[in-house]
N, C-alpha and C positions, 0 to 999 in steps of 0.2 A: 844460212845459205840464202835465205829469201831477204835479209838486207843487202847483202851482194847483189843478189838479182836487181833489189832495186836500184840501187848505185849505177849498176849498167844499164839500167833501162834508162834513166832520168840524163847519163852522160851521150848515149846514144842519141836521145833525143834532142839534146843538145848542141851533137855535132851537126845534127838532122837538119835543124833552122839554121844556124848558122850558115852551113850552103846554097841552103833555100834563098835566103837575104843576099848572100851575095851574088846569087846567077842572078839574080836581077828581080826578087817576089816579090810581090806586090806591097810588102810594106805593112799590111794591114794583120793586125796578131789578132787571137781569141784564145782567151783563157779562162777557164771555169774549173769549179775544185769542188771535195767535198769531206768533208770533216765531220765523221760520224764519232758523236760521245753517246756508246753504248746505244741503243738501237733508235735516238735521236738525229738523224741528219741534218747538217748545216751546211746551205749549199749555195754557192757562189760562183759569179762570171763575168765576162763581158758584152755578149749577146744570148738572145733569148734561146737558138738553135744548140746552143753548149750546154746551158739551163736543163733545156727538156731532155737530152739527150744522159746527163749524170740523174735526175731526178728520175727515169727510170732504172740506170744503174745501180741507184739507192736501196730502191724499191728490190731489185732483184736481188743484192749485196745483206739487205736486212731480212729477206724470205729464206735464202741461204744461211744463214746464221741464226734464226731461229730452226729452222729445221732439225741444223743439225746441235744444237741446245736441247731439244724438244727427244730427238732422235732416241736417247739410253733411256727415255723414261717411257716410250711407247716400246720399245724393245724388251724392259725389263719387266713389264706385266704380264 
């Protein structure tokens, strides 16, 4: 179900620019990404404001999943 969701989110967003560019947007794209292999981030873009913006995403994405990693073993003592 949550690969579904992403399909329609990634199509959506798709259709999204596409209108954008054509009513007349200014042309100028920014794109930034981030590729976590286990609780390492690797993190990528085209301007700085994308950067900081995933690189706290990271941060909060990696506190979250340790949490709940961490979570059964503080529950089970």
């Amino acid at each position: 179900m949550l690969v579904i969701f992403g399909f329609v989110l990634v199509f959506a967003v798709m259709i999204a620019m596409a209108f954008k560019s054509a009513s007349g947007g200014s042309g100028k794209g920014q794109s930034a990404g981030i590729i976590l292999i286990g609780p390492i981030p690797i993190i990528f873009g085209s301007d700085k404001n994308s950067v900081k913006v995933l690189v706290v995403l990271a941060i909060v994405l990696i506190a979250v999943v340790l949490t709940f990693m961490l979570l059964p073993y503080f529950i089970g003592r």
